[in-house]
ROSE-621335 format. One line per field, with one value per residue: z, y, x of N, C-alpha, C in turn; chain. Coordinates in steps of 0.02 Angstrom, whole numbers, plus 50000, padded with zeros to 5 digits. Layout:
<lumtis>
n_zz: c(Z:...) .
n_yy: c(Y:...) .
n_xx: c(X:...) .
ca_zz: c(Z:...) .
ca_yy: c(Y:...) .
ca_xx: c(X:...) .
c_zz: c(Z:...) .
c_yy: c(Y:...) .
c_xx: c(X:...) .
c: c(A:...) .
</lumtis>
This chain:
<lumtis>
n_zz: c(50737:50678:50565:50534:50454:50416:50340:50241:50176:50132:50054:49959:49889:49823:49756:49675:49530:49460:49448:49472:49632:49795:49960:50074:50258:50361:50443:50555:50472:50315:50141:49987:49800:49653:49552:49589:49628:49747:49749:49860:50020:50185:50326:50490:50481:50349:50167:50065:49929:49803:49753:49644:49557:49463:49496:49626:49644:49642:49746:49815:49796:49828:49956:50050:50136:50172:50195:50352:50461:50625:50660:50763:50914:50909:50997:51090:51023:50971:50897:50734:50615:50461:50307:50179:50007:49985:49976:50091:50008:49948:50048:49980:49866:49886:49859:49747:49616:49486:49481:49603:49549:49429:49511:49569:49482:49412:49538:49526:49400:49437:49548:49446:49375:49486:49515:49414:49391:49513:49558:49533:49686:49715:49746:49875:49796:49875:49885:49910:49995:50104:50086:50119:50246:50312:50272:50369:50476:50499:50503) .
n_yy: c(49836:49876:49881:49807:49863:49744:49662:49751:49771:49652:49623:49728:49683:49543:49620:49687:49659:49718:49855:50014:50025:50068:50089:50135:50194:50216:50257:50156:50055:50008:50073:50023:50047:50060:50175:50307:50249:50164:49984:49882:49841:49834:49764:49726:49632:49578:49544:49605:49657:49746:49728:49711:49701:49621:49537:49482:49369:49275:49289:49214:49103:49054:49053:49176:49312:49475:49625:49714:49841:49915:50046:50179:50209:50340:50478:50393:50313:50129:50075:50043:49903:49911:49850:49849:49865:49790:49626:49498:49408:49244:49139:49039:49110:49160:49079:49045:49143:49201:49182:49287:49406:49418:49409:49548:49612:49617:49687:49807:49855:49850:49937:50036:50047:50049:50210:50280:50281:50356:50493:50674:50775:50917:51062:51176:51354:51498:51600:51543:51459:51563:51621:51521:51496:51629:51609:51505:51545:51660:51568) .
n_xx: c(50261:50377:50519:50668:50817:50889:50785:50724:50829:50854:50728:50744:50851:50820:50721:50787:50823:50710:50731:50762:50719:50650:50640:50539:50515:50392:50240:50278:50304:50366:50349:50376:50416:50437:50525:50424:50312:50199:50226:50231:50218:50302:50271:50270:50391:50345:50316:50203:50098:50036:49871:49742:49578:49608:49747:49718:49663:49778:49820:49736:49717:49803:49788:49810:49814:49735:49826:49770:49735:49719:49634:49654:49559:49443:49349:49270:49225:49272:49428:49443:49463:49543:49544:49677:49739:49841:49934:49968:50108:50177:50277:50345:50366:50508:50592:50586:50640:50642:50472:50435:50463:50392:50267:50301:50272:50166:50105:50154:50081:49945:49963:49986:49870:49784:49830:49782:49657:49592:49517:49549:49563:49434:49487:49404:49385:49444:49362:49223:49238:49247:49113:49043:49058:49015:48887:48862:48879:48787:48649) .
ca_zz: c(50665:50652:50518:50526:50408:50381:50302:50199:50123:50086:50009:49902:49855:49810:49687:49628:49465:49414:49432:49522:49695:49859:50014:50141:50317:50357:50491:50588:50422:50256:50065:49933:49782:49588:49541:49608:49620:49793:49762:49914:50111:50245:50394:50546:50403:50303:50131:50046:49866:49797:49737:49613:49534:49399:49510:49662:49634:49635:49825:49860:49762:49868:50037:50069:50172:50128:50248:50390:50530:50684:50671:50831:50933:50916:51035:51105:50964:50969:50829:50683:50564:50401:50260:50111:49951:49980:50006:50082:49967:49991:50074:49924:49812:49878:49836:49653:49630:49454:49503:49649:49510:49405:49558:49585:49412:49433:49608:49478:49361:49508:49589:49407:49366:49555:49523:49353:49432:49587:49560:49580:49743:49694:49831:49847:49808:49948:49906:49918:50095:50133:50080:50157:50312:50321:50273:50414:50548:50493:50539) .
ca_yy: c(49834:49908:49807:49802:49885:49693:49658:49780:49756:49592:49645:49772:49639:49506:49627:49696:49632:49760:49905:50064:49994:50115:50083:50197:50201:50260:50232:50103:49985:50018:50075:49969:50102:50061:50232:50339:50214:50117:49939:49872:49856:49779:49746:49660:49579:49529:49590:49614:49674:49790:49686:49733:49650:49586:49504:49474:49294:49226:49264:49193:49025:49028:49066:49226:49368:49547:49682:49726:49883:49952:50105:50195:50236:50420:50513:50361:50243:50091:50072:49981:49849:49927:49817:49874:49835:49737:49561:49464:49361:49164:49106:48985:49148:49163:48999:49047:49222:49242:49208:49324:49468:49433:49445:49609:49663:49622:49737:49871:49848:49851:50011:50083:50037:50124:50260:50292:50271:50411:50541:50704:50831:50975:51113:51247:51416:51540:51634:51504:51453:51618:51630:51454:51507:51673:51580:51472:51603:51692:51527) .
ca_xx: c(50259:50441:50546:50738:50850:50920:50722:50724:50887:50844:50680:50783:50905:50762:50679:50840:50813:50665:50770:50734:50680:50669:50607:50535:50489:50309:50183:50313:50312:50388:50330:50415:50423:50466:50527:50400:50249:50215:50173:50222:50213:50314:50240:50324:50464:50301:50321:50146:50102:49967:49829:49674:49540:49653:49787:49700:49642:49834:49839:49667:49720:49869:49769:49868:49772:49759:49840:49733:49784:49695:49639:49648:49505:49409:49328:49215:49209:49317:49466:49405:49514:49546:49585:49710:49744:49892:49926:50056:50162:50185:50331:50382:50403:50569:50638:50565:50649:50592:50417:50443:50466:50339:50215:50298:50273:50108:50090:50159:50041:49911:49972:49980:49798:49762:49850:49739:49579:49582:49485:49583:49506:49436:49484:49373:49405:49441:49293:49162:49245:49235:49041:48999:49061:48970:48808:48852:48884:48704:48586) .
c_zz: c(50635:50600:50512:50453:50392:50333:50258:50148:50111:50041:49951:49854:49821:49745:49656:49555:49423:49420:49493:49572:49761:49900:50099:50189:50315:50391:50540:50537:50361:50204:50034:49858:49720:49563:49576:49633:49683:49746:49804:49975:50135:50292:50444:50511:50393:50234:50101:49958:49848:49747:49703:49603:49487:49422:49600:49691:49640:49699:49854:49849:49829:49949:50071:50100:50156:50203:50278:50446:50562:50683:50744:50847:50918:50950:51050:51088:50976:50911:50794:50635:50487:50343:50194:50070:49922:50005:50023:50036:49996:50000:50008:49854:49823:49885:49779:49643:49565:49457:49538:49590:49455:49453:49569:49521:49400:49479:49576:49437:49390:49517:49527:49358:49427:49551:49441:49360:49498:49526:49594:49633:49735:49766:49822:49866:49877:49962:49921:49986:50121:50166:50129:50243:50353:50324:50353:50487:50567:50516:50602) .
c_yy: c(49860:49862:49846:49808:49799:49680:49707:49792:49699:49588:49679:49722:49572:49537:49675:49706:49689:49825:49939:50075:50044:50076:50128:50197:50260:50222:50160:50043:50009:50028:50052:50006:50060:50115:50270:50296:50148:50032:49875:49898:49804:49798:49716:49601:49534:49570:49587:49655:49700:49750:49719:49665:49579:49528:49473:49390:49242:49235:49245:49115:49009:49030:49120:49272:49431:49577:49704:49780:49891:50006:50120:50226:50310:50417:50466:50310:50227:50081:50029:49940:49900:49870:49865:49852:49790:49687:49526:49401:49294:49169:49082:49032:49162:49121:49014:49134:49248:49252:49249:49383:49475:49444:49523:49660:49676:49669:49790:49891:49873:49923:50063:50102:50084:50184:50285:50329:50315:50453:50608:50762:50871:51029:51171:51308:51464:51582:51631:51465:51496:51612:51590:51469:51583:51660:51530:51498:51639:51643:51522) .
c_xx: c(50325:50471:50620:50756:50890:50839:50745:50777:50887:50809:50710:50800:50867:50728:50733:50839:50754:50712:50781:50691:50709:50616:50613:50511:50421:50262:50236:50346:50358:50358:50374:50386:50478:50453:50473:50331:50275:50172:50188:50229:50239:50287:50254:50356:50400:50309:50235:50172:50041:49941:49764:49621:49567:49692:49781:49692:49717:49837:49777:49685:49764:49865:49809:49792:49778:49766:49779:49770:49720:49694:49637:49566:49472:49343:49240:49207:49278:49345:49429:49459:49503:49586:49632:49722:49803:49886:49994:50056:50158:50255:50383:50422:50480:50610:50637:50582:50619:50529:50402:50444:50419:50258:50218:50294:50187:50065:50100:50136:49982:49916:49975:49898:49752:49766:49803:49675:49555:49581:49532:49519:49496:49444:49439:49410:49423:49399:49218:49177:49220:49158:49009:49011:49025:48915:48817:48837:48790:48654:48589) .
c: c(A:A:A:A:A:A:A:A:A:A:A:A:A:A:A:A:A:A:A:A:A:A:A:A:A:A:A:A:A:A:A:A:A:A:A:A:A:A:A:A:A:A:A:A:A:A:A:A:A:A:A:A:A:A:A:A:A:A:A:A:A:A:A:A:A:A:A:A:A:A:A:A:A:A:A:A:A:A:A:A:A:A:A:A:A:A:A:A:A:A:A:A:A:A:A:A:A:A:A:A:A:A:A:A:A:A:A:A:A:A:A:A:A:A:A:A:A:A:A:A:A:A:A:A:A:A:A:A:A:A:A:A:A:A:A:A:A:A:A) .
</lumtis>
């Protein structure tokens, strides 16, 4: 799943045009990152795009697949497929570069609608760990 520093500087140079585009190595693949906000993934030089309810339907028309990994096995149980919320891109978008950037304005739209919608984690205190783990020790 590695992807060559020539990929990814093409990818860069491809969405150029929206601005403030990074791309970061992570898990073997890449994050694709308008200013602070992922909304893509490469994948073995596939680029993909973060996909909702909203914008979902343009890569189903277009027969595109959504990101799939392998989790690894644990202790017995066999890995399982995880799908994600990205999708790869068609081919033809990069013949069509402005369409190519309004898809990705779209994925930014997407990843900013995601990023809305999480729930933040509440941590617990250190004195109700504490407790829970004293009650636990006592049964």
């Amino acid at each position: 799943m590695a992807v060559s520093g020539e990929y990814k500087a093409f990818v860069k140079e491809v969405l150029e045009p929206l601005g403030d585009i990074r791309i970061r190595n992570m898990f073997g693949g890449a994050g694709v990152y308008y200013r602070d906000l992922m909304f893509g993934l490469i994948a073995s030089e596939t680029l993909h795009f973060k996909a909702d309810d909203i914008n979902k339907g343009a890569f189903e028309e277009e027969g595109m697949t959504q990101f799939l990994y392998e989790a690894p096995p644990k202790e017995g149980k066999e890995g399982r497929r995880i799908s994600m919320s990205y999708w790869e891109i068609p081919d033809r978008l990069y013949d069509e570069p402005d369409e190519l950037i309004e898809w990705a304005k779209a994925a930014i739209e997407a990843a900013t609608r995601n990023k809305k919608v999480k729930p933040k984690r509440k941590t617990p205190s250190k004195k109700k760990t504490s407790a829970k783990r004293k009650a636990a020790k006592t049964k």
